[in-house]
TORPA-4810 file (N, C-alpha, C, O; in nm, 3 decimals):
<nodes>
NODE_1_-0.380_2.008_-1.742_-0.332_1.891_-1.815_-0.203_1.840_-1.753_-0.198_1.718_-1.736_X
NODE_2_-0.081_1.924_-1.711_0.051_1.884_-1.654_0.006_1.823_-1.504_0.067_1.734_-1.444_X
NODE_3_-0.142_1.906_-1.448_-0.150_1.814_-1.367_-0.201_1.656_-1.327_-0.185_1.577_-1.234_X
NODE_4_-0.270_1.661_-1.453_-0.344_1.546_-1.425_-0.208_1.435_-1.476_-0.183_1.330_-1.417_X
NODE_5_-0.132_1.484_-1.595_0.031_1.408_-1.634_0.064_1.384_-1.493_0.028_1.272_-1.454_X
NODE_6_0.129_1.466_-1.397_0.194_1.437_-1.250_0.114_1.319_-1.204_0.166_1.208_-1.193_X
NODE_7_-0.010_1.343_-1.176_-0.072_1.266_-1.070_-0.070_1.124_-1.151_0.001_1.048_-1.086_X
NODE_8_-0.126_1.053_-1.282_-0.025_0.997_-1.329_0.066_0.917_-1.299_0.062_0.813_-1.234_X
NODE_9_0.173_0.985_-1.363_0.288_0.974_-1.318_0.334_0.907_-1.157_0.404_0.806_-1.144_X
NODE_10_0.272_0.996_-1.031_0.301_0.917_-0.933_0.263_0.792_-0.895_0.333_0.714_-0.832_X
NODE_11_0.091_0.762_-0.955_-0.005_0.649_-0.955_0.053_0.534_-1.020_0.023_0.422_-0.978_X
NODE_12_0.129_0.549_-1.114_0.184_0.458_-1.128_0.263_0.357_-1.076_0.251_0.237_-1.102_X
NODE_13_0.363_0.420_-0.983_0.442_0.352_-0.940_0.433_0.315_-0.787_0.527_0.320_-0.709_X
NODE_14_0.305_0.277_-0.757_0.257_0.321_-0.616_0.293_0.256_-0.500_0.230_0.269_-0.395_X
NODE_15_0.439_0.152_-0.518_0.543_0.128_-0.414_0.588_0.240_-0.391_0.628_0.254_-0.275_X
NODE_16_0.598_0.325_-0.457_0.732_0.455_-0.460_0.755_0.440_-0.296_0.862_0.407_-0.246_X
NODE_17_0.640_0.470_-0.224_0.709_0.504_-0.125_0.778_0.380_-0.008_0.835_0.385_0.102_X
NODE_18_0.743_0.293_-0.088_0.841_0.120_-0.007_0.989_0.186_-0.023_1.063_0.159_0.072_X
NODE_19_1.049_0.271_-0.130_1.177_0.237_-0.163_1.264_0.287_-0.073_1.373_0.233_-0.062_X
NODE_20_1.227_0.415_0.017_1.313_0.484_0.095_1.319_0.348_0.172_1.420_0.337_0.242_X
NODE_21_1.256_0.271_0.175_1.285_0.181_0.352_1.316_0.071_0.310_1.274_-0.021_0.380_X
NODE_22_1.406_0.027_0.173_1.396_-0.087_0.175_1.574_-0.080_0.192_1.630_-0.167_0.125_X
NODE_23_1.657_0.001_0.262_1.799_-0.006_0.311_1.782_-0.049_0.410_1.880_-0.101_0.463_X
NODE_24_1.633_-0.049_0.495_1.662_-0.083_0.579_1.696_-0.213_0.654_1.633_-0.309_0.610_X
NODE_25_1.766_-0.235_0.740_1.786_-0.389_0.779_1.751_-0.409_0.933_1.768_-0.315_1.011_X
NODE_26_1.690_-0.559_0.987_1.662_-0.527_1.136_1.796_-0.554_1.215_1.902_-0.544_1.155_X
NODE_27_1.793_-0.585_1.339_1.858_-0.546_1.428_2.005_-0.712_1.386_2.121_-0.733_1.423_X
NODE_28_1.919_-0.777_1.308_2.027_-0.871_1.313_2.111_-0.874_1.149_2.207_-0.944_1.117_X
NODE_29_2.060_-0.806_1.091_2.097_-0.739_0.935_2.035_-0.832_0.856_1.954_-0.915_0.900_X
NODE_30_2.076_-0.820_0.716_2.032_-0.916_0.596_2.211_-0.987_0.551_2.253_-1.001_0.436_X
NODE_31_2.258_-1.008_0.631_2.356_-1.063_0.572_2.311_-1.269_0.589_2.201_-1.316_0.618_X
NODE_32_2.421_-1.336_0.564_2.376_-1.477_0.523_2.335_-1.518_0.630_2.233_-1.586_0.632_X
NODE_33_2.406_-1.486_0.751_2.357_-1.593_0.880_2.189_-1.528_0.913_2.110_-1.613_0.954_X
NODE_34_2.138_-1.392_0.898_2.054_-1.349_0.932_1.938_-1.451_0.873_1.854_-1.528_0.919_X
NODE_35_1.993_-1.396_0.717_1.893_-1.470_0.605_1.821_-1.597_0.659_1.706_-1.616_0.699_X
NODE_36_1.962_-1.702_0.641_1.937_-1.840_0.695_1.868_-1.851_0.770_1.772_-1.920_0.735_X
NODE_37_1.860_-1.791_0.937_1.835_-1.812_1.012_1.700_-1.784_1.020_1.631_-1.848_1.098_X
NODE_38_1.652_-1.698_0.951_1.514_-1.690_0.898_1.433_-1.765_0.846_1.315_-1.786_0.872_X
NODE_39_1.540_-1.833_0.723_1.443_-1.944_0.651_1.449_-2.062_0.755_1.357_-2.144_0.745_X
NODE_40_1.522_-2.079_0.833_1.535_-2.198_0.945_1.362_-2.200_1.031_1.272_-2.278_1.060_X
NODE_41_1.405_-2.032_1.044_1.299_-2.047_1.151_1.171_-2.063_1.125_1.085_-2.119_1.194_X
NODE_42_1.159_-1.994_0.993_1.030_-2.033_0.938_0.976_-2.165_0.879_0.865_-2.183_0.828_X
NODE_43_1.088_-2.263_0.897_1.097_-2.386_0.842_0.978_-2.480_0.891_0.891_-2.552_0.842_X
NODE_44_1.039_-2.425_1.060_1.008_-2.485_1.161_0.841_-2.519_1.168_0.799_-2.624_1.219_X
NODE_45_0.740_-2.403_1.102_0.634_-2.394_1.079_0.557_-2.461_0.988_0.435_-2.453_0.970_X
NODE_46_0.631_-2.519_0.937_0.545_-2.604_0.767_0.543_-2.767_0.850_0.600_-2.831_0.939_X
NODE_47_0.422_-2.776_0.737_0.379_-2.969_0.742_0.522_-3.065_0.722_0.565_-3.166_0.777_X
NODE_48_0.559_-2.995_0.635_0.690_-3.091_0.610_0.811_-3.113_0.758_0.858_-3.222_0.792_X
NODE_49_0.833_-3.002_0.813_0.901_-3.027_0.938_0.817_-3.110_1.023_0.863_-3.222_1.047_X
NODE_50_0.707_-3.081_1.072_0.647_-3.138_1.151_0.599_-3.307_1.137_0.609_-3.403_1.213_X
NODE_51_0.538_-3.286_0.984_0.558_-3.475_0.971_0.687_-3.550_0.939_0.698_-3.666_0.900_X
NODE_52_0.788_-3.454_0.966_0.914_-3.516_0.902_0.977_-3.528_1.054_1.051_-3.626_1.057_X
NODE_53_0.973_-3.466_1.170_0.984_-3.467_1.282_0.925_-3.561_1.362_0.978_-3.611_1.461_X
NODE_54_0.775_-3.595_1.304_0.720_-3.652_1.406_0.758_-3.849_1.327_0.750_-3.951_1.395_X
NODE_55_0.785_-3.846_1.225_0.827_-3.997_1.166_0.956_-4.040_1.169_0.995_-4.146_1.120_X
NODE_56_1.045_-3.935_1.245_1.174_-3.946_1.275_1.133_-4.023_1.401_1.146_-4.145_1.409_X
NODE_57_1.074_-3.933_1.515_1.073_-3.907_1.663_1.015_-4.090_1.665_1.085_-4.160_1.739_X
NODE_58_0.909_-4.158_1.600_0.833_-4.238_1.591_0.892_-4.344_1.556_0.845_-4.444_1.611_X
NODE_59_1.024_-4.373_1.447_1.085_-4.485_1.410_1.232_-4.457_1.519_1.309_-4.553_1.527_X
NODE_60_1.261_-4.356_1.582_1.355_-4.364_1.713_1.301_-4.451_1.790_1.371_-4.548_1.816_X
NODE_61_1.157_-4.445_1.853_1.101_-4.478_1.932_1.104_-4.607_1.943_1.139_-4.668_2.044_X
NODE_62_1.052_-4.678_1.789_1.008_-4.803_1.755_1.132_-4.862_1.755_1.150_-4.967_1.816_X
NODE_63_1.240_-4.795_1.682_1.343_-4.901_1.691_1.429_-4.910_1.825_1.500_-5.010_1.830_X
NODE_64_1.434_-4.842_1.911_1.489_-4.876_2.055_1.368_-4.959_2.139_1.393_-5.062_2.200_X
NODE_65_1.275_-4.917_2.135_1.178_-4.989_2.209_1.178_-5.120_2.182_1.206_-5.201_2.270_X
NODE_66_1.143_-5.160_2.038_1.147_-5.345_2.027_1.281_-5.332_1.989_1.295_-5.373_1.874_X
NODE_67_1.369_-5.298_2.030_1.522_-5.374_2.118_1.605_-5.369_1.945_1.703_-5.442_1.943_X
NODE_68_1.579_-5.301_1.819_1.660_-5.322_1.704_1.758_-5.264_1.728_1.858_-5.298_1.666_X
NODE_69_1.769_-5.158_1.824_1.895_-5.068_1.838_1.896_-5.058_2.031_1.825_-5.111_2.116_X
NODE_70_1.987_-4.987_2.037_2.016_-4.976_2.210_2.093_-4.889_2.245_2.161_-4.888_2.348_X
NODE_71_2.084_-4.768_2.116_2.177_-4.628_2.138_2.115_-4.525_2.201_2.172_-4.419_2.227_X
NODE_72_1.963_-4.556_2.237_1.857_-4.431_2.345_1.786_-4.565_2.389_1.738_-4.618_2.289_X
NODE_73_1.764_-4.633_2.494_1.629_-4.722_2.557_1.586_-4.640_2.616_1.649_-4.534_2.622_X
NODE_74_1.489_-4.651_2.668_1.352_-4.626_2.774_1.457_-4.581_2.849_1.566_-4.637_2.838_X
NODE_75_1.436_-4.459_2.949_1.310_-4.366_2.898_1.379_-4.208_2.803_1.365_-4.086_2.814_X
NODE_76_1.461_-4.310_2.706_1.539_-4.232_2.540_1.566_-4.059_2.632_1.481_-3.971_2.651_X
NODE_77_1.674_-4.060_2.663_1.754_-3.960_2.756_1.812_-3.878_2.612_1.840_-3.758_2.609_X
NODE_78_1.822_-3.977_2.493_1.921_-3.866_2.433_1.806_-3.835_2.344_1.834_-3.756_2.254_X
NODE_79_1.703_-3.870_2.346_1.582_-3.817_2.216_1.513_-3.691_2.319_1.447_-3.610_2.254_X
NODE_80_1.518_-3.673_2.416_1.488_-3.591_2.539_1.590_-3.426_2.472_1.559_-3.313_2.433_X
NODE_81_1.736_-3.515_2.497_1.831_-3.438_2.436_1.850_-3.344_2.323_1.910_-3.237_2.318_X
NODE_82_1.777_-3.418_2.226_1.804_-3.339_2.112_1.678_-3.255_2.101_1.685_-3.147_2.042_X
NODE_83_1.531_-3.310_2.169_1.460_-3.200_2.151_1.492_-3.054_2.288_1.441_-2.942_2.287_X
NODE_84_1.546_-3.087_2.345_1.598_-2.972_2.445_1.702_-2.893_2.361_1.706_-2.771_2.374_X
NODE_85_1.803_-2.967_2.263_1.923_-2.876_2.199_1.785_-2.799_2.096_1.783_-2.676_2.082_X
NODE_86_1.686_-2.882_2.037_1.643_-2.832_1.881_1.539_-2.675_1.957_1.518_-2.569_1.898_X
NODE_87_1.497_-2.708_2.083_1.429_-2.556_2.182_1.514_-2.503_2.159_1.509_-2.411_2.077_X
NODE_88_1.628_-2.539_2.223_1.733_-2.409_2.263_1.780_-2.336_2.104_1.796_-2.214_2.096_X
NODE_89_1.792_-2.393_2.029_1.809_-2.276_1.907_1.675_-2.284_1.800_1.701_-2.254_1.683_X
NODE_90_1.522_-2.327_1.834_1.395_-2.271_1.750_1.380_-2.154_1.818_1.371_-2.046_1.759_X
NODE_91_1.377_-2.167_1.965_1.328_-2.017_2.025_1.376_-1.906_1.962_1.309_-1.815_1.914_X
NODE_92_1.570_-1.921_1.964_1.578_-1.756_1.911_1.576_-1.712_1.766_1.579_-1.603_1.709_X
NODE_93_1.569_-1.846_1.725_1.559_-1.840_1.586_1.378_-1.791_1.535_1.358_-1.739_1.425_X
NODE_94_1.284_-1.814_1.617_1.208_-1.773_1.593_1.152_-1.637_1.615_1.058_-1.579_1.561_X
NODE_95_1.228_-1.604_1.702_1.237_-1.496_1.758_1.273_-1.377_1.669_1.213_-1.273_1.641_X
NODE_96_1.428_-1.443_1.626_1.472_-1.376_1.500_1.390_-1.351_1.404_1.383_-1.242_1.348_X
NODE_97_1.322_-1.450_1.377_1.280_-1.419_1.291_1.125_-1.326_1.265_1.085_-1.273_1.161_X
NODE_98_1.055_-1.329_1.410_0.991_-1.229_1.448_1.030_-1.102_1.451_0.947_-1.019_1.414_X
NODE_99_1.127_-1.069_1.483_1.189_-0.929_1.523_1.212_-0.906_1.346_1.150_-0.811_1.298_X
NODE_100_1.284_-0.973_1.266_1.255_-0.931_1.112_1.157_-0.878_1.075_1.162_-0.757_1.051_X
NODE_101_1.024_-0.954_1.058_0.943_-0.953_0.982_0.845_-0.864_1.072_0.732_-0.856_1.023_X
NODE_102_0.863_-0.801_1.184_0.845_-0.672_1.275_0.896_-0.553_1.151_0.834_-0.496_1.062_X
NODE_103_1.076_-0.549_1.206_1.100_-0.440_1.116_1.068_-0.443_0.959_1.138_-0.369_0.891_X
NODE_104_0.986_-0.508_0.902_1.000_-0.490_0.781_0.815_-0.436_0.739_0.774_-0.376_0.640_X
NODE_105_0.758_-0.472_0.828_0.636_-0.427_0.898_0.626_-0.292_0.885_0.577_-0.217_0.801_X
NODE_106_0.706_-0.273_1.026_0.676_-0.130_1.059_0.718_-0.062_0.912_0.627_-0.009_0.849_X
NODE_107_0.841_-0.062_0.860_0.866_-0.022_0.757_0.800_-0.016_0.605_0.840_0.046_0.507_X
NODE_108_0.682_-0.105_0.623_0.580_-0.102_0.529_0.449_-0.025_0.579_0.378_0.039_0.501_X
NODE_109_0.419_-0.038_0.730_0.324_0.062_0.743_0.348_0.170_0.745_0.249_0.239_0.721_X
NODE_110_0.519_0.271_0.778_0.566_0.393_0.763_0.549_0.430_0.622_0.518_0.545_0.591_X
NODE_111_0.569_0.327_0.523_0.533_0.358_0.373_0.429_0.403_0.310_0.412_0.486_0.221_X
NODE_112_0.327_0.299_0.401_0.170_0.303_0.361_0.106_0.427_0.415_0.016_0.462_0.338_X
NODE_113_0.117_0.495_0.505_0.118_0.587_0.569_0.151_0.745_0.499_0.085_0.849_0.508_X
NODE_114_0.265_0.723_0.435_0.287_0.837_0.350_0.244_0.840_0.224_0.228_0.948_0.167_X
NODE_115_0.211_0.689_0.147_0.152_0.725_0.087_-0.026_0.741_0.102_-0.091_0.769_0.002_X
NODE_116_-0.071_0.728_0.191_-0.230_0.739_0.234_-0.224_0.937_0.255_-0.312_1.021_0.248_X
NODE_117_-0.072_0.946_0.284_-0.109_1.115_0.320_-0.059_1.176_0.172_-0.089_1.293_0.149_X
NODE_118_0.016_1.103_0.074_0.041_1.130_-0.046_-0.117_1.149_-0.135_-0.169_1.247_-0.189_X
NODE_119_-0.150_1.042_-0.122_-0.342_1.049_-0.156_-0.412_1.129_-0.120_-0.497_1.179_-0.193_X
NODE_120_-0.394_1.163_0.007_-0.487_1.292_0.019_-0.491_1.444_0.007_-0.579_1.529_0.012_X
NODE_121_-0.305_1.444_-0.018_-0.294_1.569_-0.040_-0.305_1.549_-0.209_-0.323_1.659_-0.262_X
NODE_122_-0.300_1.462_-0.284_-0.326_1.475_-0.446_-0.506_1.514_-0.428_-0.578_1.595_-0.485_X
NODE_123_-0.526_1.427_-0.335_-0.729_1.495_-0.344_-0.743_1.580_-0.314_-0.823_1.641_-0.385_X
NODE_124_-0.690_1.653_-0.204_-0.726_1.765_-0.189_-0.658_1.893_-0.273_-0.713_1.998_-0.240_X
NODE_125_-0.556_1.911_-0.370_-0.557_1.931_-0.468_-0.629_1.969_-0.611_-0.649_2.072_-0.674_X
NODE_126_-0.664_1.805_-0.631_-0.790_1.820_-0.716_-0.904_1.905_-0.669_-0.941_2.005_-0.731_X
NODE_127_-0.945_1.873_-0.587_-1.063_1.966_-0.505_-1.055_2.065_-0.503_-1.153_2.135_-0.526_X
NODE_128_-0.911_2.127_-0.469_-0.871_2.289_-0.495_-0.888_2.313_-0.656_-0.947_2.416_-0.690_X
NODE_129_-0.845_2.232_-0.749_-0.873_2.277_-0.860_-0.997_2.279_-0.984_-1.015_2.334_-1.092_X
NODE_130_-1.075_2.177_-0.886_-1.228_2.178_-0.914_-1.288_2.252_-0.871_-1.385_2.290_-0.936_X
NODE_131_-1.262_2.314_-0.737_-1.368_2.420_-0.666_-1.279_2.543_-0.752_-1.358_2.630_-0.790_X
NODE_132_-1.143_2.571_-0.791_-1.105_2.702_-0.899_-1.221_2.641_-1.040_-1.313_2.722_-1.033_X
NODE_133_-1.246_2.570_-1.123_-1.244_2.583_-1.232_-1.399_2.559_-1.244_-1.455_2.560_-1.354_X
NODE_134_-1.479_2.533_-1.106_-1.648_2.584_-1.084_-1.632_2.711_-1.071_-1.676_2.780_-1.163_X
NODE_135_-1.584_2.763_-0.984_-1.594_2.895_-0.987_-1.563_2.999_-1.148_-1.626_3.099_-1.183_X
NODE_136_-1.466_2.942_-1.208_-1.475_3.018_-1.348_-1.549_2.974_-1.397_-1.633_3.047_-1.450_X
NODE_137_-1.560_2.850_-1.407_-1.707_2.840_-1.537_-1.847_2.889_-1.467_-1.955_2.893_-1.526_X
NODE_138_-1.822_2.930_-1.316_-1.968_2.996_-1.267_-1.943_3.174_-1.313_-2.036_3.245_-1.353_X
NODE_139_-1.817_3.217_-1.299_-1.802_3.328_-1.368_-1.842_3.364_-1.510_-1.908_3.459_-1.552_X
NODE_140_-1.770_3.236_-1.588_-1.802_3.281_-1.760_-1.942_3.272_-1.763_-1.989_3.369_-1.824_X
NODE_141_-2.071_3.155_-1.701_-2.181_3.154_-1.725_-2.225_3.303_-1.664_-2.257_3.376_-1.758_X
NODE_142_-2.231_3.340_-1.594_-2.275_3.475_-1.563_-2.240_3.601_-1.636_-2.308_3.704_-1.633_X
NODE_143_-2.090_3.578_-1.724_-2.089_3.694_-1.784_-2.116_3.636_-1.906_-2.058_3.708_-1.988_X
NODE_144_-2.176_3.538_-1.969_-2.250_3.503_-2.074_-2.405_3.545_-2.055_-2.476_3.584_-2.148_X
NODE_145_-2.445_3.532_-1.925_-2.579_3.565_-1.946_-2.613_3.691_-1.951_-2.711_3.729_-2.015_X
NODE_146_-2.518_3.788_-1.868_-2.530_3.933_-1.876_-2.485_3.938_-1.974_-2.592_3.973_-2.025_X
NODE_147_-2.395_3.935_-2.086_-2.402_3.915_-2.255_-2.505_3.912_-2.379_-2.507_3.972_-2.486_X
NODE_148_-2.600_3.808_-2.314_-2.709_3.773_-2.347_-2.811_3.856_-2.309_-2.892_3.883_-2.398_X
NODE_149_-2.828_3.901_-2.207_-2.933_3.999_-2.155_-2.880_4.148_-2.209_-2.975_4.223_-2.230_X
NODE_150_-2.780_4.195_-2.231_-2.736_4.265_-2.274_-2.778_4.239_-2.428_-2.879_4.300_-2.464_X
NODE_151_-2.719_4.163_-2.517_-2.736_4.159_-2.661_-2.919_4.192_-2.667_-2.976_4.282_-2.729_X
NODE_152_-2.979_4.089_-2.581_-3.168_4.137_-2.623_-3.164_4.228_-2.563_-3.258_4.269_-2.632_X
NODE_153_-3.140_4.340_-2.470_-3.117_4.465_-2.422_-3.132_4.563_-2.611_-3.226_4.621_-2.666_X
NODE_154_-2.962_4.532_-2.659_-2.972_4.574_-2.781_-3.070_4.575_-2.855_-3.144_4.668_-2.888_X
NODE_155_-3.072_4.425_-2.890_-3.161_4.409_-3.005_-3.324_4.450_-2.972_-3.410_4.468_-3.059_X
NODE_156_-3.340_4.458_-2.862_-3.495_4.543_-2.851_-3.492_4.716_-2.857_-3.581_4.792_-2.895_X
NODE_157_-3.395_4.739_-2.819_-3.398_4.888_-2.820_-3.345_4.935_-2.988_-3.365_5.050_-3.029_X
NODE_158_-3.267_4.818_-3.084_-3.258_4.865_-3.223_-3.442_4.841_-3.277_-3.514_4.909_-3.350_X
NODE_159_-3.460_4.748_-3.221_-3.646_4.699_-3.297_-3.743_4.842_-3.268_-3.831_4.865_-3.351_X
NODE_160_-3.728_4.936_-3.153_-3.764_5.051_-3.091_-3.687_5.144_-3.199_-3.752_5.242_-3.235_X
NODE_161_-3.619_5.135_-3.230_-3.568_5.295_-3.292_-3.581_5.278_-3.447_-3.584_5.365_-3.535_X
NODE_162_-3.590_5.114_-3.456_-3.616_5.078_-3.649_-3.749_5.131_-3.645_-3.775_5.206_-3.739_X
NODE_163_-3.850_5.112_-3.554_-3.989_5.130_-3.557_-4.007_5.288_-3.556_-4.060_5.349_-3.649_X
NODE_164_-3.967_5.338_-3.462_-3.941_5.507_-3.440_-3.928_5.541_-3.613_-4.015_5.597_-3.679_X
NODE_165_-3.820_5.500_-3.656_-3.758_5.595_-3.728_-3.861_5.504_-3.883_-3.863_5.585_-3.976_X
NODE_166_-3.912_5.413_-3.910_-3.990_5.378_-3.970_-4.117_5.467_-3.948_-4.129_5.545_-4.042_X
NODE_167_-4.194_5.478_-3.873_-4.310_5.552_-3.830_-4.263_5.698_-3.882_-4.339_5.760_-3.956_X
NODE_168_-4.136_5.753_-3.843_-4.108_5.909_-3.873_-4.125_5.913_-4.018_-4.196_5.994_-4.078_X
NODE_169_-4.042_5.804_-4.079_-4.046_5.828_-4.282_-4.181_5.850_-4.310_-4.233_5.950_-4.360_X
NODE_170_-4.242_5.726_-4.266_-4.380_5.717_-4.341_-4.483_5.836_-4.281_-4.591_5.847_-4.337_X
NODE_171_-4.459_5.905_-4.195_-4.539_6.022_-4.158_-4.496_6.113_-4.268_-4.571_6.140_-4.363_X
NODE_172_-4.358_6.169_-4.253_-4.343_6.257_-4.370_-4.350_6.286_-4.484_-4.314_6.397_-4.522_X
</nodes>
């Protein structure tokens, strides 16, 4: 019974084993610039950057081209510019943010891992205590039946000596 309470008990909470690893931090920490730089980088990946990028890039275009402005013309040197500055910090920012979501990875499969070997040593457990508690109830059935073979053992050899000793009265 206390064991089946334990096992239980651990099943419940079956992050348990996330918690040792969640001090951990990657190589660039969890402090604010890390953070940020994360949500930056992952920014970079959604519909919203990209159609919000590409209707920027498109009314730059339009308005230097038919002549409304004349702060980038043909062939737009500084729209060149800013997507060369916006490379130079998506790369490491994405990067960053790869190398995060790496360590936090590995640190969830080191988790998953112990608990997959946590699981099997609770099964194999049980198994130890199923193959003990076949074996006694294969014991008690056997010394129930030799019980049983024993008791009609008795009770035929009292039916033999009631008869004996019945047969002796009525002779005498």
């Amino acid at each position: 019974m206390q064991e089946a309470m334990t096992v239980r008990h651990h099943t419940h909470h079956h992050f348990r084993f996330h918690v040792p690893h969640a001090h951990l931090s990657s190589a660039f920490g969890n402090d604010w610039f890390g953070v940020r730089a994360e949500q930056f980088a992952r920014f970079f990946g959604t519909p919203t950057f990209l159609i919000g990028q590409t209707v920027i890039v498109g009314l730059w275009i339009a308005a230097n081209a038919a002549g409304l402005s004349q702060f980038d013309v043909y062939p737009f040197i500084l729209l060149n510019l800013a997507f060369s500055l916006q490379a130079a910090y998506a790369a490491p920012l994405i990067l960053l943010a790869q190398t995060r979501q790496a360590d936090r990875d590995k640190a969830h499969v080191e988790a998953d891992a112990q608990h997959r070997e946590a699981l099997a040593a609770a099964s194999d457990e049980r198994q130890d205590l199923s193959a003990r508690q076949t074996a006694q109830i294969l014991e008690l059935l056997d010394l129930n039946t030799n019980l049983t073979r024993m008791t009609q053992e008795l009770t035929q050899r009292i039916e033999t000596l009631t008869a004996e000793l019945h047969r002796h009265v009525c002779q005498t």
